[in-house]
mmJSON file of the N, C-alpha and C atoms, coordinates in Angstrom:
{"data_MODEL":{"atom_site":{
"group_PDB":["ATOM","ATOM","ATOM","ATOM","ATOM","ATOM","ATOM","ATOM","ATOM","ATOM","ATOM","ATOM","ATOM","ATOM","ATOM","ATOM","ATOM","ATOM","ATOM","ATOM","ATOM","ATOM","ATOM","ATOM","ATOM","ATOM","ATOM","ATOM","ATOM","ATOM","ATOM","ATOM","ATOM","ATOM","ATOM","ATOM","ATOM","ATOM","ATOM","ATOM","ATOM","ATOM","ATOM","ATOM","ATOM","ATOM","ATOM","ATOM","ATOM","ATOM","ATOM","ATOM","ATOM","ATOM","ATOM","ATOM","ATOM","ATOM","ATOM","ATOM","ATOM","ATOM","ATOM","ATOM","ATOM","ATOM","ATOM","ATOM","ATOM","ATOM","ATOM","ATOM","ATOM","ATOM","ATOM","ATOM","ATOM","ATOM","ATOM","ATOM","ATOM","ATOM","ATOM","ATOM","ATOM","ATOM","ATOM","ATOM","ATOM","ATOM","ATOM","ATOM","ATOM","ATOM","ATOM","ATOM","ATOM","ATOM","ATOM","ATOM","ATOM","ATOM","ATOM","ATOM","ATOM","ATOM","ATOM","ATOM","ATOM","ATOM","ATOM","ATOM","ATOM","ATOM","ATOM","ATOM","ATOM","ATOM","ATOM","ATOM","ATOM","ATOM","ATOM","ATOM","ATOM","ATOM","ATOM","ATOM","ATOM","ATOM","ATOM","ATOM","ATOM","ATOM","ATOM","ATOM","ATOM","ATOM","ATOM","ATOM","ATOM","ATOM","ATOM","ATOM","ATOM","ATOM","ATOM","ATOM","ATOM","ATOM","ATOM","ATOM","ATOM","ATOM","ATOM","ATOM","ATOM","ATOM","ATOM","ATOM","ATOM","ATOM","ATOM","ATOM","ATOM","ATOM","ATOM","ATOM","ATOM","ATOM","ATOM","ATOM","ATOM","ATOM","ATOM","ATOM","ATOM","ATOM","ATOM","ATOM","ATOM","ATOM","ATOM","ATOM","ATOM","ATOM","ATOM","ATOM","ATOM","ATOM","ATOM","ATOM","ATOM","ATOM","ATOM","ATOM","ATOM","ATOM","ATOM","ATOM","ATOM","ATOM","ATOM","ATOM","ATOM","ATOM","ATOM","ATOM","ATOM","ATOM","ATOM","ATOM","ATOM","ATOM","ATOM","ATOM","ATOM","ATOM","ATOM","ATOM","ATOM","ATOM","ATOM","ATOM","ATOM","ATOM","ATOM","ATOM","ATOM","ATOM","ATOM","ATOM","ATOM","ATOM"],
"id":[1,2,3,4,5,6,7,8,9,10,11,12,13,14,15,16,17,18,19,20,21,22,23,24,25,26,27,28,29,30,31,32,33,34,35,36,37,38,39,40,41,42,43,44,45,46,47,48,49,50,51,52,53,54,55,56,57,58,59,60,61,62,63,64,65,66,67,68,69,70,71,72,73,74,75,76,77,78,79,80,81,82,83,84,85,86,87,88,89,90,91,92,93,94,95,96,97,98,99,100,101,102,103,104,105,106,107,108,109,110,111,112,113,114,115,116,117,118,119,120,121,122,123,124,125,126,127,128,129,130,131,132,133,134,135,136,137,138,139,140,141,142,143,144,145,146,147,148,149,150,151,152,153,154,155,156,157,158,159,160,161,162,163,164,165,166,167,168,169,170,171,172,173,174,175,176,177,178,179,180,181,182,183,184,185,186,187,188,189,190,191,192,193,194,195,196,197,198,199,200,201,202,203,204,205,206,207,208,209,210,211,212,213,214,215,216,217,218,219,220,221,222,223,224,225,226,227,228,229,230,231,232,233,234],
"type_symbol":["N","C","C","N","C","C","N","C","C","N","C","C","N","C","C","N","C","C","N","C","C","N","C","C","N","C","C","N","C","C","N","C","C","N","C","C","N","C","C","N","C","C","N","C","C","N","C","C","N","C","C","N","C","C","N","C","C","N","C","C","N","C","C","N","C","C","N","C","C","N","C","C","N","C","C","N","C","C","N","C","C","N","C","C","N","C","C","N","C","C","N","C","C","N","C","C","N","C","C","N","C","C","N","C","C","N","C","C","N","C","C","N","C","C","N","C","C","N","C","C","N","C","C","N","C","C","N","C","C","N","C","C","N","C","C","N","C","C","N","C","C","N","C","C","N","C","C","N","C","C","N","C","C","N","C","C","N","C","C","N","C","C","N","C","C","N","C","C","N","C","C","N","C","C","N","C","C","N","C","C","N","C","C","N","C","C","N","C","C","N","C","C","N","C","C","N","C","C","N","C","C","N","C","C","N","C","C","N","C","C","N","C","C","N","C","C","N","C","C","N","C","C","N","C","C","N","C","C","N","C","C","N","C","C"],
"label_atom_id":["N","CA","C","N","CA","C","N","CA","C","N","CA","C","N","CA","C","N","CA","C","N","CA","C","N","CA","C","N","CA","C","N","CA","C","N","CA","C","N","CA","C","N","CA","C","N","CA","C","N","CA","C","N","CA","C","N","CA","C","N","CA","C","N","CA","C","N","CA","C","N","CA","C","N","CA","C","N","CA","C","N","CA","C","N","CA","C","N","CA","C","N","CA","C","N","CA","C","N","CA","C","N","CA","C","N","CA","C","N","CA","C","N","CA","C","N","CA","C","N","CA","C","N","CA","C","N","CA","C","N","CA","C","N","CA","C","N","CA","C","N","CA","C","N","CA","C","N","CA","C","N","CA","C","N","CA","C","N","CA","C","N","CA","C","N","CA","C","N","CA","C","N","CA","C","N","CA","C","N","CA","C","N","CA","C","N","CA","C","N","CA","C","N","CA","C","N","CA","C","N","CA","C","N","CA","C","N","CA","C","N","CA","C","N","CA","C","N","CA","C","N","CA","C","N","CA","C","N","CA","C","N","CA","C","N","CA","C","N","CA","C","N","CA","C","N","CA","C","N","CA","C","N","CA","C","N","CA","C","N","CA","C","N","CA","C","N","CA","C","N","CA","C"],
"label_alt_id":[null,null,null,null,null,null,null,null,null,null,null,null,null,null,null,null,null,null,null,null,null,null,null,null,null,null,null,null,null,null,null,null,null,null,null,null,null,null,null,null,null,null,null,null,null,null,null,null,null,null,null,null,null,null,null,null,null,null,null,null,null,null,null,null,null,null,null,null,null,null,null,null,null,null,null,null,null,null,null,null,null,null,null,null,null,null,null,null,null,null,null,null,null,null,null,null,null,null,null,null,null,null,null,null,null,null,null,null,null,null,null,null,null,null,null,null,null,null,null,null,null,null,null,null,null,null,null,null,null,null,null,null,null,null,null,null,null,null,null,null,null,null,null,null,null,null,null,null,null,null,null,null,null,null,null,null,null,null,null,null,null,null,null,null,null,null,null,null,null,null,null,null,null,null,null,null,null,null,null,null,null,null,null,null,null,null,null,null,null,null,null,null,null,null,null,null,null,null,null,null,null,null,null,null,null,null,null,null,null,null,null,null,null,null,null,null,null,null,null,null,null,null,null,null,null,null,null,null,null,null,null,null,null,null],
"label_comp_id":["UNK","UNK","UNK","UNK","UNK","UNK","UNK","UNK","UNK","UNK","UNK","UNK","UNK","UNK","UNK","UNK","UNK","UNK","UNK","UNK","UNK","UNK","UNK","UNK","UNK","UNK","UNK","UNK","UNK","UNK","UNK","UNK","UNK","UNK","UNK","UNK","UNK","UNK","UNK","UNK","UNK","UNK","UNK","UNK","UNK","UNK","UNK","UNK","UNK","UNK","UNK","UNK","UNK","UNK","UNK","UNK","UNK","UNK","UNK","UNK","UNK","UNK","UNK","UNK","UNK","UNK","UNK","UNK","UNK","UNK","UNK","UNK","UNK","UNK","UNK","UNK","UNK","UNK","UNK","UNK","UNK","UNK","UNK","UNK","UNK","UNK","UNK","UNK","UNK","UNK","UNK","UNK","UNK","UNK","UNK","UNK","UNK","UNK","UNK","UNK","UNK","UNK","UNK","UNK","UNK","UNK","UNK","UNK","UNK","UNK","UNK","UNK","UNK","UNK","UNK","UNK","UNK","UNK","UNK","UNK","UNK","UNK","UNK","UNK","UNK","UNK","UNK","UNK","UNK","UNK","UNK","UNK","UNK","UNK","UNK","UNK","UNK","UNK","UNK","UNK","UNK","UNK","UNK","UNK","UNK","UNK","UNK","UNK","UNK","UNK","UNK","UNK","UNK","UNK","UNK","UNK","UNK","UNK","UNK","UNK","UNK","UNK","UNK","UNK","UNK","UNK","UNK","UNK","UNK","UNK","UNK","UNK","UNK","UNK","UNK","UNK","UNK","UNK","UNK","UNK","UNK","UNK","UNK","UNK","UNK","UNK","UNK","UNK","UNK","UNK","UNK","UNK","UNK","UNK","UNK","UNK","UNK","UNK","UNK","UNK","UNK","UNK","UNK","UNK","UNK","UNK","UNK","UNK","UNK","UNK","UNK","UNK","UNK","UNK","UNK","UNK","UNK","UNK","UNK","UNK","UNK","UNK","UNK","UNK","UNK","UNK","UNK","UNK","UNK","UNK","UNK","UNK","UNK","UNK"],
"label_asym_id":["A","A","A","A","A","A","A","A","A","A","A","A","A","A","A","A","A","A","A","A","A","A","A","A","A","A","A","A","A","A","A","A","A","A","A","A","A","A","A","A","A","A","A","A","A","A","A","A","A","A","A","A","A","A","A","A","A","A","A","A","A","A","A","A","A","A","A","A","A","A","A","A","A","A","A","A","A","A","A","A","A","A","A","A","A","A","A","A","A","A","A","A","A","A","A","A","A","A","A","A","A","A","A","A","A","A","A","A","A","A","A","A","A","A","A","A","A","A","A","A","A","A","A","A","A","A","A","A","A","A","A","A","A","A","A","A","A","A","A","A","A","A","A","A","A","A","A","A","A","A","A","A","A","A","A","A","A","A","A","A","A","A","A","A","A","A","A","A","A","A","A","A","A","A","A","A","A","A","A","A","A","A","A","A","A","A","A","A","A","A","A","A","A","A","A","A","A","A","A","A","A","A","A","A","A","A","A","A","A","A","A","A","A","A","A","A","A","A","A","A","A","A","A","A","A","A","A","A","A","A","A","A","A","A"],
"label_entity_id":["1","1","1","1","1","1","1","1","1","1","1","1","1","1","1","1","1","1","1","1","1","1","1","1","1","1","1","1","1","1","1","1","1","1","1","1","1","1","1","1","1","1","1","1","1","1","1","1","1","1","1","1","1","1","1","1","1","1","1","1","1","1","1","1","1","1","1","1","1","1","1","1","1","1","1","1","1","1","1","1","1","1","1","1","1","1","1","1","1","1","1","1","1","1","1","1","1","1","1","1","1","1","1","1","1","1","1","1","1","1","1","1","1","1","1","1","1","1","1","1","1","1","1","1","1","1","1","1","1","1","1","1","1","1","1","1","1","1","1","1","1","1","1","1","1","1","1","1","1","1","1","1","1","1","1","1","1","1","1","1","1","1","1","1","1","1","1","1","1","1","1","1","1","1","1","1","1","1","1","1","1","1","1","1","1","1","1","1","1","1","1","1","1","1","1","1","1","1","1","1","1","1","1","1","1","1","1","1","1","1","1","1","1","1","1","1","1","1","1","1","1","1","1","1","1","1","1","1","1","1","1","1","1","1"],
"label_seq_id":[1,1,1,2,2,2,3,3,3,4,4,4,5,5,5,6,6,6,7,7,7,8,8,8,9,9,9,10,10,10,11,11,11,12,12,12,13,13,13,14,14,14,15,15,15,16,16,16,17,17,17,18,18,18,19,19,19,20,20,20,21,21,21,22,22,22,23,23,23,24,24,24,25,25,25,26,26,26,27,27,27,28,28,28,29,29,29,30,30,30,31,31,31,32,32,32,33,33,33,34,34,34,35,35,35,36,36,36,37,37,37,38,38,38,39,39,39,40,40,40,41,41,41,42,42,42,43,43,43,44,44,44,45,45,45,46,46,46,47,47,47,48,48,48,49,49,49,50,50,50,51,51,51,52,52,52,53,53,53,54,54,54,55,55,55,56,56,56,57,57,57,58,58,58,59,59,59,60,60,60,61,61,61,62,62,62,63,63,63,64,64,64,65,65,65,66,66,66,67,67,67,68,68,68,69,69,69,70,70,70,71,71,71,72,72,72,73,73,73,74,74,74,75,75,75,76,76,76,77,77,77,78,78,78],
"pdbx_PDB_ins_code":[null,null,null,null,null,null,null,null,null,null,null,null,null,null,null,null,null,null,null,null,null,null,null,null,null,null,null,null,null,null,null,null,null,null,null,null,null,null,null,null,null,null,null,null,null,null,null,null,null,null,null,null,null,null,null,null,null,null,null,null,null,null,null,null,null,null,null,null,null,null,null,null,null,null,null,null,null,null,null,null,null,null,null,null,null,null,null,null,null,null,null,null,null,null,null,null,null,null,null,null,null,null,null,null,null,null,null,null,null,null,null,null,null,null,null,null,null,null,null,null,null,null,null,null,null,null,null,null,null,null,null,null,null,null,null,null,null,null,null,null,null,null,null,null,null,null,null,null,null,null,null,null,null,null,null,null,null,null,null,null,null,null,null,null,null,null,null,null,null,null,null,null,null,null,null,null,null,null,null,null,null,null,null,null,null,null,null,null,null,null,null,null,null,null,null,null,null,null,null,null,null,null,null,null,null,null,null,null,null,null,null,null,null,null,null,null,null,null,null,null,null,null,null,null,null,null,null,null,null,null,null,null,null,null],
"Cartn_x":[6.993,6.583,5.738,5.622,4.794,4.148,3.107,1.919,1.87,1.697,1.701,0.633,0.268,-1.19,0.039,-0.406,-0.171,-1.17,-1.317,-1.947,-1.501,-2.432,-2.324,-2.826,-2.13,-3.234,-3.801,-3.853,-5.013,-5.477,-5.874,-6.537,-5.593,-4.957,-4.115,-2.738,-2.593,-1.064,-1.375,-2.378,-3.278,-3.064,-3.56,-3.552,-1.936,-1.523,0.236,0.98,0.973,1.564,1.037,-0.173,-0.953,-0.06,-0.574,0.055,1.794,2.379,3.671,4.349,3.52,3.926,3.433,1.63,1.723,2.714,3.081,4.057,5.553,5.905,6.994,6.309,5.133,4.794,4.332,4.013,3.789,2.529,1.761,0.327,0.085,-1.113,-1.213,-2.744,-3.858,-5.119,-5.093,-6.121,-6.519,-7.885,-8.114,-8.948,-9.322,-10.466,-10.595,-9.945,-9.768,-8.791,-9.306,-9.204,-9.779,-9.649,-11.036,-11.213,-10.149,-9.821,-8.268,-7.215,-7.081,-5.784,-6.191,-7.608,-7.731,-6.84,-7.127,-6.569,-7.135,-6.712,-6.866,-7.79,-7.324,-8.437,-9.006,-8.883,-9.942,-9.718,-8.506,-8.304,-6.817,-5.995,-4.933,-4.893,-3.395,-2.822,-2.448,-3.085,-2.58,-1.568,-0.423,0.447,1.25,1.483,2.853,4.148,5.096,6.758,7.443,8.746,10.096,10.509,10.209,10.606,9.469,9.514,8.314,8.278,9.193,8.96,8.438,9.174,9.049,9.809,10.563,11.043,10.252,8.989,8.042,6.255,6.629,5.287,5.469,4.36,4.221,4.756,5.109,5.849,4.466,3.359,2.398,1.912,2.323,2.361,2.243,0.883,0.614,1.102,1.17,2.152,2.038,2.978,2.943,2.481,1.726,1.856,2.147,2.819,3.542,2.179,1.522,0.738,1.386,1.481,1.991,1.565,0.915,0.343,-1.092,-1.574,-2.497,-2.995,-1.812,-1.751,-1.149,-1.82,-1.031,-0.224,1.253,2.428,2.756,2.728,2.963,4.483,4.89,6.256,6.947,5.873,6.742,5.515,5.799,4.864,5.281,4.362,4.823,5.258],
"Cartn_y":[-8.277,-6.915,-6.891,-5.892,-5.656,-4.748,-5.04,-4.0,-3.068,-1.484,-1.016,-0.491,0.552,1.306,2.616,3.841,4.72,5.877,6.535,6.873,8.699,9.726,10.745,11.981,13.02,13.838,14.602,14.984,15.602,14.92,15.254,14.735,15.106,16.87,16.968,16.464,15.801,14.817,13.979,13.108,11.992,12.211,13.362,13.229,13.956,14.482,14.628,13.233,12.62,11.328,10.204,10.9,9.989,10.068,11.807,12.027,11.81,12.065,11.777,9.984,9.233,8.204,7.526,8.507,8.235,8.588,9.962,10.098,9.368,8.283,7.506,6.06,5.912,5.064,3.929,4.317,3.589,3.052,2.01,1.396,1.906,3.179,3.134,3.607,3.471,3.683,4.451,5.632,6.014,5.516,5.621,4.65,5.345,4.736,5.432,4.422,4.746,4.439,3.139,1.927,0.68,0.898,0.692,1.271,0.482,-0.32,-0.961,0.201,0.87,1.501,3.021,3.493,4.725,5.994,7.422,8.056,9.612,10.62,11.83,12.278,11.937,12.193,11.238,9.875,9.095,8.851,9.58,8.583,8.127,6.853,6.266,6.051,6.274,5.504,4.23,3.472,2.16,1.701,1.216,1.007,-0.374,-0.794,-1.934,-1.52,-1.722,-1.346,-2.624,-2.391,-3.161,-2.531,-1.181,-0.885,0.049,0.811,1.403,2.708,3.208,4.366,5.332,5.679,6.64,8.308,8.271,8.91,9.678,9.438,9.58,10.157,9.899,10.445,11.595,12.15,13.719,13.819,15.262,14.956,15.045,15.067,15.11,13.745,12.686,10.809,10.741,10.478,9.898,8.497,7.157,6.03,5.221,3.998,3.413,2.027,1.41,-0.402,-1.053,-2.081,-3.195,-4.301,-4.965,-5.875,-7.332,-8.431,-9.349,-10.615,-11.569,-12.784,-12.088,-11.586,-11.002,-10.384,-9.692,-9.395,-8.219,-6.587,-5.366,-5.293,-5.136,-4.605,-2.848,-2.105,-0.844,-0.904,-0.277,-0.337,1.323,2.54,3.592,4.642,5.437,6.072,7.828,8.395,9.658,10.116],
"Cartn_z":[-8.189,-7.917,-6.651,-6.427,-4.282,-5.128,-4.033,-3.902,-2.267,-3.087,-2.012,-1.472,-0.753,-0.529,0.575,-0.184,0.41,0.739,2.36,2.728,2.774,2.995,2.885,4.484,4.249,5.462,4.49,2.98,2.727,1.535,0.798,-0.663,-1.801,-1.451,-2.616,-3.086,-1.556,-2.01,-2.519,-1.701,-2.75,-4.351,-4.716,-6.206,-7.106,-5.854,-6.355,-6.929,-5.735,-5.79,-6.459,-7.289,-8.576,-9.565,-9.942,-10.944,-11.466,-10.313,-10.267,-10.398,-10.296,-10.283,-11.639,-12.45,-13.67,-14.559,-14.142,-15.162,-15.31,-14.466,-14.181,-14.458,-15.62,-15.688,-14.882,-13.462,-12.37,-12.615,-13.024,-12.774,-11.154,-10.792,-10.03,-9.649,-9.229,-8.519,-7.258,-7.209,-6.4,-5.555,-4.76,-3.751,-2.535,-1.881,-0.683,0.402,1.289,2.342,3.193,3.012,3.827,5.241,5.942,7.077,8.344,7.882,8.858,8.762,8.221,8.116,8.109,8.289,8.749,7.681,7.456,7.008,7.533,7.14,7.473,6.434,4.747,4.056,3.248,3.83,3.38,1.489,1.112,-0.265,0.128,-0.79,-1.07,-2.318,-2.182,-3.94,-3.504,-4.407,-4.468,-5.479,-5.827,-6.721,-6.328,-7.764,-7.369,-8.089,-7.397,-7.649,-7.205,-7.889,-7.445,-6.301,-6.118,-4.864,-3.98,-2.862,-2.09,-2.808,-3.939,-4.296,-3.137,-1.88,-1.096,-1.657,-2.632,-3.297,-4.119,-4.465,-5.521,-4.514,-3.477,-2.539,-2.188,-1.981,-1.753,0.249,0.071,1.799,3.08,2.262,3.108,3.437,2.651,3.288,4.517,5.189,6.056,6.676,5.738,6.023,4.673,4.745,3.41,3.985,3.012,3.388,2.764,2.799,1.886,1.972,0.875,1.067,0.627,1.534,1.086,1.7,0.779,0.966,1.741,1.339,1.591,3.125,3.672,4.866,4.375,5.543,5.208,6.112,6.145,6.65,6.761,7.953,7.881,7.885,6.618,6.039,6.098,6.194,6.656,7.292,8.478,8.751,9.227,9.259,9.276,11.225],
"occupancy":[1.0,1.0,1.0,1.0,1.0,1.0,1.0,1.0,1.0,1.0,1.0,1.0,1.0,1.0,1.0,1.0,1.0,1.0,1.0,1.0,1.0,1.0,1.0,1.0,1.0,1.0,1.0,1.0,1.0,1.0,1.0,1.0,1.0,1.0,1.0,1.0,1.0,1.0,1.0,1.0,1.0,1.0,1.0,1.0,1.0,1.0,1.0,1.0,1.0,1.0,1.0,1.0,1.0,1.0,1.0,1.0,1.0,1.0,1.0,1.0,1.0,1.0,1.0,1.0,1.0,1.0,1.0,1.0,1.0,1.0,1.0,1.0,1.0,1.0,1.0,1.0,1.0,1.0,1.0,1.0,1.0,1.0,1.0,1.0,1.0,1.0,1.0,1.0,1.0,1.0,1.0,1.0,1.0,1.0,1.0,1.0,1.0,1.0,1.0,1.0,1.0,1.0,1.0,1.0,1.0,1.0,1.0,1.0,1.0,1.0,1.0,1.0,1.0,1.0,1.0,1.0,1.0,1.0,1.0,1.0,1.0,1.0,1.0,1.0,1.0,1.0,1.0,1.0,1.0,1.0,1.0,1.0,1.0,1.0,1.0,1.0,1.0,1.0,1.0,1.0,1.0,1.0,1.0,1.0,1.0,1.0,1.0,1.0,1.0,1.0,1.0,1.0,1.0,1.0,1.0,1.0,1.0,1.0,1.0,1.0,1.0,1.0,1.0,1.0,1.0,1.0,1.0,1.0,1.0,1.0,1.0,1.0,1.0,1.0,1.0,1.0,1.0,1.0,1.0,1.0,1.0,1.0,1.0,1.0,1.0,1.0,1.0,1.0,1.0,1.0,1.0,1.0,1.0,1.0,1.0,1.0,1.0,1.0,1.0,1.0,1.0,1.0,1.0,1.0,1.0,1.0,1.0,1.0,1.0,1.0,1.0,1.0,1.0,1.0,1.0,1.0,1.0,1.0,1.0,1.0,1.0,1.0,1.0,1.0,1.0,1.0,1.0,1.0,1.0,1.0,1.0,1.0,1.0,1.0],
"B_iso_or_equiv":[0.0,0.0,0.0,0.0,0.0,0.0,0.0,0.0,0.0,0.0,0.0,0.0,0.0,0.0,0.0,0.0,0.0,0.0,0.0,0.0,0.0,0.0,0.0,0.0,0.0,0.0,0.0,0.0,0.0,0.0,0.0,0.0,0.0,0.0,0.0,0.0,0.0,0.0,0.0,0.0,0.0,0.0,0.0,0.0,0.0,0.0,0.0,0.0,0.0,0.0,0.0,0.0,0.0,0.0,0.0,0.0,0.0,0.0,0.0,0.0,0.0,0.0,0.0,0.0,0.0,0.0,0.0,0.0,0.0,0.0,0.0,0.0,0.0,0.0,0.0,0.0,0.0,0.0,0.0,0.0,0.0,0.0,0.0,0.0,0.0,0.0,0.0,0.0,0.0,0.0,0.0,0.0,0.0,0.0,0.0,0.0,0.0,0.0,0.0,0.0,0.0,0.0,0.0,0.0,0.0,0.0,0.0,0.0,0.0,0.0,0.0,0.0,0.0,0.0,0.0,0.0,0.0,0.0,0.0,0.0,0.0,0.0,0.0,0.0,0.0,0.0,0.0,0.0,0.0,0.0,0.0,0.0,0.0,0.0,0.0,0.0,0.0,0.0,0.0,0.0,0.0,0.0,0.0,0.0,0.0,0.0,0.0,0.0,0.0,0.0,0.0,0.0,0.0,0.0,0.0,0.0,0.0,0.0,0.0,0.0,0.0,0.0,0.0,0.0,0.0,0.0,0.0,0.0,0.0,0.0,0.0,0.0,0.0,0.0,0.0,0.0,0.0,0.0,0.0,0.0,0.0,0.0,0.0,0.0,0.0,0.0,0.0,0.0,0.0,0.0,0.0,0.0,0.0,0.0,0.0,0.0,0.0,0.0,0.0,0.0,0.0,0.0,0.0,0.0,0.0,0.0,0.0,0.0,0.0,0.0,0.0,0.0,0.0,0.0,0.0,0.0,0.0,0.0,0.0,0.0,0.0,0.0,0.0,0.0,0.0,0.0,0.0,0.0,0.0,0.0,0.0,0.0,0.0,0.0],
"pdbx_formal_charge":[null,null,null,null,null,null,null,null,null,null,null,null,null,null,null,null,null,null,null,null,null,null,null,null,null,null,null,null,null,null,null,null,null,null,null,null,null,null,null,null,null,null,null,null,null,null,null,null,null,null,null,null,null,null,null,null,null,null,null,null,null,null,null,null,null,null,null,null,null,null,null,null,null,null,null,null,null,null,null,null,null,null,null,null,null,null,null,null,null,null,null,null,null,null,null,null,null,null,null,null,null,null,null,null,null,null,null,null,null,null,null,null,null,null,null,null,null,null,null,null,null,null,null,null,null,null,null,null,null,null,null,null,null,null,null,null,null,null,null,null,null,null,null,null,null,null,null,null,null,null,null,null,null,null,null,null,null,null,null,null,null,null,null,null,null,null,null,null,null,null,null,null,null,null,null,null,null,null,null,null,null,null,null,null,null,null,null,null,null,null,null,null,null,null,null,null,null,null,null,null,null,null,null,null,null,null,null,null,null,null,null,null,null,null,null,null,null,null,null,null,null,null,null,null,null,null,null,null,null,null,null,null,null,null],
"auth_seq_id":[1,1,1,2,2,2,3,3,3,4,4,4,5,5,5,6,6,6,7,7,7,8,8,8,9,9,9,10,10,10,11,11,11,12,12,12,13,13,13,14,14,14,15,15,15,16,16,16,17,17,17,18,18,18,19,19,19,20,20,20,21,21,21,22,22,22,23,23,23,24,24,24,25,25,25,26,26,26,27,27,27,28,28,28,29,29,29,30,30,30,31,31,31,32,32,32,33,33,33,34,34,34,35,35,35,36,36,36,37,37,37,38,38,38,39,39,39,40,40,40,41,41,41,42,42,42,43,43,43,44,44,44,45,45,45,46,46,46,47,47,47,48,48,48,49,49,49,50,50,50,51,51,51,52,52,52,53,53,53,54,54,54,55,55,55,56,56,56,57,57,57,58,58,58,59,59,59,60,60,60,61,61,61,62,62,62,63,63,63,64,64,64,65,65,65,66,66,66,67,67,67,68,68,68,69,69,69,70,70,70,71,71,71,72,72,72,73,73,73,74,74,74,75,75,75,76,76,76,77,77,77,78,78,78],
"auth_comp_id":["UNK","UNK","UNK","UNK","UNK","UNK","UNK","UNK","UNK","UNK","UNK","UNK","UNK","UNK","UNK","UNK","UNK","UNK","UNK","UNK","UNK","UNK","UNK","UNK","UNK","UNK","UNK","UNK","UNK","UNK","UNK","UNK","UNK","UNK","UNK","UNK","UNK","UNK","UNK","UNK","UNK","UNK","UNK","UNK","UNK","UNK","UNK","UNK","UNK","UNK","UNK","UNK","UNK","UNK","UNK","UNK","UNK","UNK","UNK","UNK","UNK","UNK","UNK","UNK","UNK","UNK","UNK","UNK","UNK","UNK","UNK","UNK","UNK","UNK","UNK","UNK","UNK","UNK","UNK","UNK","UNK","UNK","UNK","UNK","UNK","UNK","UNK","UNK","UNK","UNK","UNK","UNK","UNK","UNK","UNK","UNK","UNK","UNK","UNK","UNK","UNK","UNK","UNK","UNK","UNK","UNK","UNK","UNK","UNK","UNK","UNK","UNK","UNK","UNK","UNK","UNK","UNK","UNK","UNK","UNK","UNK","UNK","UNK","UNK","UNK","UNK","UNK","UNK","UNK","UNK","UNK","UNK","UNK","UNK","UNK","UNK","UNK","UNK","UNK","UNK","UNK","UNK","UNK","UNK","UNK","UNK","UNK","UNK","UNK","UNK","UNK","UNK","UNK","UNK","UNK","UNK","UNK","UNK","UNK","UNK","UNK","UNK","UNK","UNK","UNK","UNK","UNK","UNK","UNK","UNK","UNK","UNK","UNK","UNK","UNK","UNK","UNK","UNK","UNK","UNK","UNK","UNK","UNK","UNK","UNK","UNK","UNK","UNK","UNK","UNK","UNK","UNK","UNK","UNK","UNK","UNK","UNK","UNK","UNK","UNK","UNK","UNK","UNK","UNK","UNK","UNK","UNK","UNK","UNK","UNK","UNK","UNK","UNK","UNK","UNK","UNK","UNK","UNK","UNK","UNK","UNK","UNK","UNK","UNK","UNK","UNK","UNK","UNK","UNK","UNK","UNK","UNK","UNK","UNK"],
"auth_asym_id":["A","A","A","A","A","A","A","A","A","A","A","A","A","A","A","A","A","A","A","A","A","A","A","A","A","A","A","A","A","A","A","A","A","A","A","A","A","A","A","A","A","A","A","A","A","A","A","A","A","A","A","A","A","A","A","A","A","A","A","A","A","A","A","A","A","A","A","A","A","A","A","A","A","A","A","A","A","A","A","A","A","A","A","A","A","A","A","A","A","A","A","A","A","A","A","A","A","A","A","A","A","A","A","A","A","A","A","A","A","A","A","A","A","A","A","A","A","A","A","A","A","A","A","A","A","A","A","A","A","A","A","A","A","A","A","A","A","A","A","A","A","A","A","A","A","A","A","A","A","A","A","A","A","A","A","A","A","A","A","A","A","A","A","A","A","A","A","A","A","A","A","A","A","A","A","A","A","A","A","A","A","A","A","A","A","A","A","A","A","A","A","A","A","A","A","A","A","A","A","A","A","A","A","A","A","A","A","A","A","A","A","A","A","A","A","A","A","A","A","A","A","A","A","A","A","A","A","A","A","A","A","A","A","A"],
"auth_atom_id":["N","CA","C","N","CA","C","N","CA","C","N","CA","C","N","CA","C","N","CA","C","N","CA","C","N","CA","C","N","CA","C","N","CA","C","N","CA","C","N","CA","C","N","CA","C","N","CA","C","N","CA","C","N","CA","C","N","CA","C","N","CA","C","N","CA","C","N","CA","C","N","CA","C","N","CA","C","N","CA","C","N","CA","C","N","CA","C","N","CA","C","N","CA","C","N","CA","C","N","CA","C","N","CA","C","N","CA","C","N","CA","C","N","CA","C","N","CA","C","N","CA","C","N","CA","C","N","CA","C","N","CA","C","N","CA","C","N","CA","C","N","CA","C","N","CA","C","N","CA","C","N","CA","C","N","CA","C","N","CA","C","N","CA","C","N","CA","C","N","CA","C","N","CA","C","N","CA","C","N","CA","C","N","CA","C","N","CA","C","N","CA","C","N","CA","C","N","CA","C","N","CA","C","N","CA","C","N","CA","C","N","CA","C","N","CA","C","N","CA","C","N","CA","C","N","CA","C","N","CA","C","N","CA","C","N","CA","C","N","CA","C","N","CA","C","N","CA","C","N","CA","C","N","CA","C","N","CA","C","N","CA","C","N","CA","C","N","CA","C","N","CA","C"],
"pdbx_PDB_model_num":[1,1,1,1,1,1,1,1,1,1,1,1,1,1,1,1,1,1,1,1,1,1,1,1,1,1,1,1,1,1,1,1,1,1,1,1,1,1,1,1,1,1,1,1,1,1,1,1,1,1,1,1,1,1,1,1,1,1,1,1,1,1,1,1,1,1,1,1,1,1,1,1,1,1,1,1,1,1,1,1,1,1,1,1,1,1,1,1,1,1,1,1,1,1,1,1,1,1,1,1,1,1,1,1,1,1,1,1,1,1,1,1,1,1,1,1,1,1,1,1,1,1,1,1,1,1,1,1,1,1,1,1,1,1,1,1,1,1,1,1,1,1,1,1,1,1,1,1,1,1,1,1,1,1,1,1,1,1,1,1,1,1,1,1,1,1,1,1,1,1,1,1,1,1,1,1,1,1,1,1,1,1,1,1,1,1,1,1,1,1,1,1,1,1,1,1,1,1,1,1,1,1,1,1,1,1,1,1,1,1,1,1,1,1,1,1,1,1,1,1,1,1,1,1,1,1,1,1,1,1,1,1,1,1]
}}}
């Protein structure tokens, strides 16, 4: 499974793309935004999937990151 971190331009996609991914059973955390990767409103969902679940983010997604071996990868951006 990958871990992702997805970023937002406001707060209320932030918590769209919470809820939407709880209800698809997604293990997923909201968070404030690690200052490497900057954001518009300063929270992210953090989640792990089999896949980037870009399908499942609100259309206000600022960018997505793939974290792997403990390095962040910008994997989709707006």
């Amino acid at each position: 499974m990958s871990q992702y971190i997805a970023t937002f331009h406001t707060h209320l996609a932030a918590l769209r793309t919470g809820r939407t991914m709880e209800g698809r059973r997604i293990s997923v955390q909201m968070r404030p935004v690690p200052r490497e990767l900057s954001s518009a409103c300063g929270t992210c969902v953090c989640y792990e999937s089999n896949y980037d679940c870009m399908d499942l983010l609100d259309s206000d997604v600022e960018a997505l990151y793939l974290i792997e071996g403990g390095y962040v990868e910008l994997a989709h951006w707006d």
